[in-house]
N, C-alpha and C positions, 0 to 999 in steps of 0.2 A: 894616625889615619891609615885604612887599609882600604886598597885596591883590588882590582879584579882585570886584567889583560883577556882580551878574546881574540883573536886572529879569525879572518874569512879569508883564505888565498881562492882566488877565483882565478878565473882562467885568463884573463885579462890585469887584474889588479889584486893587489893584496891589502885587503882593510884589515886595519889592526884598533881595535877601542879599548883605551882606558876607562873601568865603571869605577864610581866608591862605594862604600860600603854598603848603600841604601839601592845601589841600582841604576843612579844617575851616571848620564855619558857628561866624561870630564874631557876625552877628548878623541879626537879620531885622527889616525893619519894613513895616507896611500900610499901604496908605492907601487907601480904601472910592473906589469913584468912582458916579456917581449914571447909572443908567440910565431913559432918560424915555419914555414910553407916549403921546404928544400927542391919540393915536387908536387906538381897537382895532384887533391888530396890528401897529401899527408899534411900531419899537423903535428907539430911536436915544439918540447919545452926543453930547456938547458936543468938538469936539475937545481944542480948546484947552485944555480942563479934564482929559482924561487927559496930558495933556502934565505940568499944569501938578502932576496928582500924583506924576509918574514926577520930576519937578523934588525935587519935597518930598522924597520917599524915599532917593532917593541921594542927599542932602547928607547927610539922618540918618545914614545907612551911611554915607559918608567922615567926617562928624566922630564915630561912633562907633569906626572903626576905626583913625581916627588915622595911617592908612600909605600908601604911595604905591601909586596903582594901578594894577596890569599890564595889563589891559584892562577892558571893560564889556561883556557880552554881553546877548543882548534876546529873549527872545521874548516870542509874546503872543498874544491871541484872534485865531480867524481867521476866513477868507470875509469878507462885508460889504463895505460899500464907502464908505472913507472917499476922496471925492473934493477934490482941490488943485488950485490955478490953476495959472499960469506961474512965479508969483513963490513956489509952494510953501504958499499958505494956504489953509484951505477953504474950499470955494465952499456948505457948511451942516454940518448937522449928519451925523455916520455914521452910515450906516444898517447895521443890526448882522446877525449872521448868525443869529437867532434873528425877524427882520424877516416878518411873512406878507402885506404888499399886495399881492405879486406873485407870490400864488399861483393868481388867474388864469389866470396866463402858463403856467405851471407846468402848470394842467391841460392846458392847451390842448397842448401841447408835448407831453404824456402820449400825451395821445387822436391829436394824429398822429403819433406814431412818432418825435420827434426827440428824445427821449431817450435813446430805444434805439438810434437808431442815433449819436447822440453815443458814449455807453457804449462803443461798439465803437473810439472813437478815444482814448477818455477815463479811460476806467475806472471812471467817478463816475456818478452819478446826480447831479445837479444838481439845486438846490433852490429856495425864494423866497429865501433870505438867501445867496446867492453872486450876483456882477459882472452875467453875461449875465440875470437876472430882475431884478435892481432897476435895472440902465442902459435897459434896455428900459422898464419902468416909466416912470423919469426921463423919457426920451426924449417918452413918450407925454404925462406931466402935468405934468411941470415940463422942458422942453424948455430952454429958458434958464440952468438951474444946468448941465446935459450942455455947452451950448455956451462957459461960463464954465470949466469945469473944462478941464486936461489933464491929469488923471492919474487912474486907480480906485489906490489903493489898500489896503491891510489896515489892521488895529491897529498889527501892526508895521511895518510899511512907511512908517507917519506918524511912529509914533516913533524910526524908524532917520533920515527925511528930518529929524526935527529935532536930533537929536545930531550928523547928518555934514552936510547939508545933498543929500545924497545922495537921490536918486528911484530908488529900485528893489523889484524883489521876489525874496521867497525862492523856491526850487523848490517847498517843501512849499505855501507862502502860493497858489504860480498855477497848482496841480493842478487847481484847478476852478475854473473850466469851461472852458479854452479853450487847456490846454496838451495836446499830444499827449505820453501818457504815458511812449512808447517813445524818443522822442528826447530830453524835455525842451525843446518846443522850442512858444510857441504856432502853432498850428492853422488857416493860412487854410480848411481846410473846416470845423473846425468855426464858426467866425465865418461865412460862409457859410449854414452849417447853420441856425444861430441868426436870419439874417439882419441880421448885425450887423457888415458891415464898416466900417460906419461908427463903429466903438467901437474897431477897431488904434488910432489915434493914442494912444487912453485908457490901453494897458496899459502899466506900465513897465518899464525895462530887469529882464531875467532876472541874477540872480546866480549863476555858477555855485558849485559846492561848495568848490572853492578858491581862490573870491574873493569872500567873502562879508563881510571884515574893511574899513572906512575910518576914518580919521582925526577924531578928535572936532574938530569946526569949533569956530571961537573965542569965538563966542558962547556958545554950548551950554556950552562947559567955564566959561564965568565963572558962568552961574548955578548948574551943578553943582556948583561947587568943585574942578573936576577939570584937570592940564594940557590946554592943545590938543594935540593930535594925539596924547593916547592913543586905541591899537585901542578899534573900535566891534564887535563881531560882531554880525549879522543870524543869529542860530539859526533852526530852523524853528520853525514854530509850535508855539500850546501843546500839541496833542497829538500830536506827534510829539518834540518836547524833553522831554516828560514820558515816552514809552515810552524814551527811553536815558534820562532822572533813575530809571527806576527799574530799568533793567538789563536791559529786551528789546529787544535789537541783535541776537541772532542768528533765522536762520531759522525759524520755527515755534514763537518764543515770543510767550507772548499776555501785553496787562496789560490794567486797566481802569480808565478816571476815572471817580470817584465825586464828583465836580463839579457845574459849572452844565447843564452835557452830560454825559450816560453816557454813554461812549464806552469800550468793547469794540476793540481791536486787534490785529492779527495781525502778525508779520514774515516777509514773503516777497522772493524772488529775482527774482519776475520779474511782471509785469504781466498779470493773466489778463482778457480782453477779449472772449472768448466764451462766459462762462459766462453765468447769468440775471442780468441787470442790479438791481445793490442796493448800497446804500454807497456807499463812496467808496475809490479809490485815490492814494496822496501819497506824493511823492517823500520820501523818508526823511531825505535831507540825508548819508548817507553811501554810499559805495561798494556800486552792486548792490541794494541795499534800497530796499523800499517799504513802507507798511500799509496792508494794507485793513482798514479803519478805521469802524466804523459809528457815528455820533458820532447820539444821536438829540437831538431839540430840547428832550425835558420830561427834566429828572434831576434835580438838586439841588431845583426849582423845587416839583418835586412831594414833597420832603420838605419843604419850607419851606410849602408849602399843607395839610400835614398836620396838622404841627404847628400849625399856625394853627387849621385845622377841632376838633384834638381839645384846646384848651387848652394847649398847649406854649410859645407863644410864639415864641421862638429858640433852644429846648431841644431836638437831635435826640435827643438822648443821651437823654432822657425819653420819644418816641416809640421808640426802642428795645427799650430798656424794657420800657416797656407791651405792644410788640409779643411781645415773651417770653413774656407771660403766655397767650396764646392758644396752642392745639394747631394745629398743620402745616396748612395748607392753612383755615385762618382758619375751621375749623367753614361749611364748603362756600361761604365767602365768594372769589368773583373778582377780583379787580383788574384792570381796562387803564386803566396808566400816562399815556394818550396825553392830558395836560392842554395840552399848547402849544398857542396860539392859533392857529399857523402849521401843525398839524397834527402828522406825523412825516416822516422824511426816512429813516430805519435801526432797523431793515435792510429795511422798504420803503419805499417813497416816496406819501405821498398827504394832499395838504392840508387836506383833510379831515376827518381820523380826530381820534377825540375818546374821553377817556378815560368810565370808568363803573365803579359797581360791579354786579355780578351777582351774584344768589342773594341778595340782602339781604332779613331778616326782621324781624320783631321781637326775636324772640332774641336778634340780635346785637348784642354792646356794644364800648365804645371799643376794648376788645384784638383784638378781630377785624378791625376796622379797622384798623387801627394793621399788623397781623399780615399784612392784604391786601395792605397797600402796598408795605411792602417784596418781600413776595412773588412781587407786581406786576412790581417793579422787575429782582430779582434772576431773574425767568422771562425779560424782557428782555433781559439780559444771552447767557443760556443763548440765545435763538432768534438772535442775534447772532452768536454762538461758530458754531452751525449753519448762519450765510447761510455764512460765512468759510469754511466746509467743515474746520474743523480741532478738532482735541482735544488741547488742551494737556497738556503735566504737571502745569502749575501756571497759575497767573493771580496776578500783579502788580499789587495792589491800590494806590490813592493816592487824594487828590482831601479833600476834608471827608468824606466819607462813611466813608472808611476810618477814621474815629474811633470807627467802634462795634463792638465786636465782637461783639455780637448780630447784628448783619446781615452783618458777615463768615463767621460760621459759616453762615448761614442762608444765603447765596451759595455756601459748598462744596457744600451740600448740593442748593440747587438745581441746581448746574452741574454736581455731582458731577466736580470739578477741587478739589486743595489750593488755598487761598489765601492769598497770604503779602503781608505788608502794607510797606512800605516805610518804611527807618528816617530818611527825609530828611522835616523839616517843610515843605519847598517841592521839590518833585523836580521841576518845572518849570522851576527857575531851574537845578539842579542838572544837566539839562540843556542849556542853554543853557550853564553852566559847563564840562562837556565837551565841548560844541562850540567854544567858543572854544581850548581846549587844541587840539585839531585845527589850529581856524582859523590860530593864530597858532605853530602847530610846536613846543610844550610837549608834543602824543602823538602817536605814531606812527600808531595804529590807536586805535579806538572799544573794541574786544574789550580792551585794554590801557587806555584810561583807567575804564572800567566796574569792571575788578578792581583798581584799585588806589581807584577813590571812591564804589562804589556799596554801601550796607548794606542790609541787610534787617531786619525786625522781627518781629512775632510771624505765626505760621503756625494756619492753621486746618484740617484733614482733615474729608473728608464721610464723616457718617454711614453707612455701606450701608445703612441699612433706611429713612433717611431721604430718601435719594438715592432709592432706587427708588420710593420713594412721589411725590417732586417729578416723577423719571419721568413719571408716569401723567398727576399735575396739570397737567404741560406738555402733554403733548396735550391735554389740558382746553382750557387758554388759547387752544390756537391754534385750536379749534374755537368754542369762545366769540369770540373774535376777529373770524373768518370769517364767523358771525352776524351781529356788532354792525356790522360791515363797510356789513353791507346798509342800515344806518339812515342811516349819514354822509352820504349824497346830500340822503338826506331833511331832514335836520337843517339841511344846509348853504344848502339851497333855501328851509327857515323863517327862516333868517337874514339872506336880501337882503332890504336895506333898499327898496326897488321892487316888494313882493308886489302883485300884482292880484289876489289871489283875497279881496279885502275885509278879512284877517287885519290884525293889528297888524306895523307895519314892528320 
């Protein structure tokens, strides 16, 4: 009997699935990894410690499956910058891609134009939690860990360098900020642009698509339990192994993660770099495709602060729920989503921006709340679908969130798209699973291994009378939005710690 291990290290957990030989999940195991807060804003990871849980999980999976393994494939959270010496260890802790110290940099970059005109080489909007804002960062206050280090790399890219011993990155992993989109090749102008040629030495080798597979190093396989030199596959990242886990590979299908990131995604042919700069574009890891991809910073986090606010605990399925109970449009209650410390990144860009509620009275009780949030979440979504310019058929749901079907119907009806929910408990890894079938010449095409491994699960249709109602409410938000817009300077300026005008720091 032969096996297949796939790993998904996400920012929060580390999913590890055993397949056999036909594709079916034989078993799944987690392991939580701890994300540390040292300071407001920052976000950073132990490396060693995701390592050492991507260790734990696949022994589980090889001695629960008991069979020889055909390969190992990997993806995992991306941007950040988990920085390695020479000798391949790090020089501190990762700084994640959910990270806001360097959003400074970010404004400043805004206000002169070099994002925009990045954008035109890039495809992306670039953020505080990608390479070119926290190396610059480094450079500026810890200039000695920059000088210690030779390498930026991802989540994956640390855990590929520890199973092969291999220093490289993916196509998807080095879209941003400093690959030119059209060649797949990084950008002496945009390095340049950035003023950061002194960070080439830092990126590592590019993998292209048909060689993204190396040899399990002989250390790595003792503590794993696994031969040396089984295939390692480098997949792309989590959100782009999660749109083929869940079977949008071709042109103008969209899904969405309802994860630690909402992330809204579109599949296109070609790289569009004169439209109004917003999101992100990523090489897709297969032939010809890309996604523009609007991955925002607050998702999961803001249902995990809900539940917290409204007595749930770790119960979504109970904010749910509760949310049901309230009538459409939360009895003229507003939500903006925008909780991240770091601001938002998609589908605009601005460090700043800070959620609220509007229209709040007395009146209103937990279900209203509760009814805003998601609301919040799932109008999100829909102005995401609209940067992307496209209208799907359907939308390809996943992620934790996809556990409730109160808020999957209630996202039909906002986006007024079916939503159909995917039958894989880890479609992450599930991806990353047909990437290595590519990788290692087990499928032909991506279209071919999709039909023969990807399920689907329950489907949800939007209301008509409820859809055109979300209609109206969406203009709502974006006009509330545009409002609240105006306060963020203001708020952001109470917040430095250095006021002269006498106030409390």
């Amino acid at each position: 009997m032969m096996a297949v291990v796939c790993v998904d290290a996400g920012t929060t957990m580390i999913k590890v699935v055993g397949y056999d030989g036909s594709g079916a999940e034989l078993t799944v195991v987690r392991q939580p990894t701890e994300v540390r807060r040292p300071r407001s804003g920052w976000v950073e990871q132990d490396m060693d410690a995701v390592w050492r849980a991507v260790v734990r999980g696949v022994r589980q999976v090889v001695e629960v499956t008991g069979a020889d393994v055909e390969y190992v494939a990997l993806t995992a959270q991306g941007d950040g910058s988990w920085l390695v010496d020479a000798a391949g260890r790090p020089t501190g802790p990762a700084i994640l891609w959910n990270d806001g110290r360097a959003a400074p940099l970010v404004e400043r970059w805004t206000e002169s134009g070099v994002l925009r005109q990045a954008f035109r080489v890039n495809g992306s909007l670039a953020f505080a939690g990608v390479p070119n804002a926290i190396l610059t960062w480094l450079r500026e206050h810890d200039p000695d860990r920059v000088e210690r280090s030779a390498a930026t790399l991802t989540c994956g890219g640390w855990i590929f360098s520890c199973l092969t011993g291999v220093v490289a990155a993916d196509g998807s992993d080095a879209s941003v900020p400093f690959m030119d989109i059209r060649d797949r090749s990084y950008s002496p102008e945009l390095l340049r642009l950035y003023g950061m040629d002194w960070a080439r030495r830092l990126l590592p080798e590019l993998l292209p698509d048909d060689r993204r597979a190396a040899g399990l190093a002989p250390g790595a396989a003792d503590e794993l339990g696994l031969a040396a030199g089984t295939p390692v596959v480098m997949a792309p990242y989590d959100v782009a192994a999660t749109a083929i886990g869940v079977g949008s590979v071709e042109v103008g299908q969209s899904c969405v993660i309802l994860g630690t990131t909402l992330c809204t995604e579109t599949v296109v042919d070609a790289a569009d770099l004169d439209g109004e700069p917003s999101g992100l574009t990523v090489a897709m890891g297969l032939p010809g495709r890309y996604l523009r991809a609007f991955p925002t910073l607050a998702g999961g986090q803001v249902i995990d602060w809900a539940c917290r606010l409204l007595g749930f605990g770790d119960d979504p399925g109970g904010l749910s729920e509760l949310a049901a109970a309230a009538p459409a449009g939360a009895n003229g209650l507003v939500f903006l989503p925008y909780l991240s410390p770091a601001g938002e990144r998609a589908p605009f860009l601005d460090p700043r921006a800070r959620g609220a509620f509007h229209g709040l009275t007395v009146d209103h009780d937990r279900a209203d709340l509760a009814r805003a949030v998601l609301e919040g979440l799932s109008l999100v979504v829909r102005d995401c679908l609209a940067a992307a310019g496209t209208t799907p058929t359907e939308l390809r749901v996943s992620g934790g969130g996809s556990a409730s079907p109160q808020w999957l119907g209630l996202m039909a009806d906002v986006t007024g798209v079916p939503v159909v929910r995917t039958a894989d408990a880890e479609p992450g890894a599930r991806g990353a699973f047909i990437t290595g079938l590519l990788a290692t010449g087990r499928a032909a095409t991506a279209g071919e291994a999709v039909a023969a491994h990807v399920r689907v699960g329950d489907g949800y249709e939007p209301d008509p009378g409820r859809a055109a109602f979300y209609g109206r409410l969406y203009r709502t938000f974006l006009e509330v939005r545009e409002a609240a817009a105006a306060t963020w300077p203001i708020l952001a300026a109470a917040r430095e710690p250095n006021r002269t005008d006498g106030g409390d720091a």
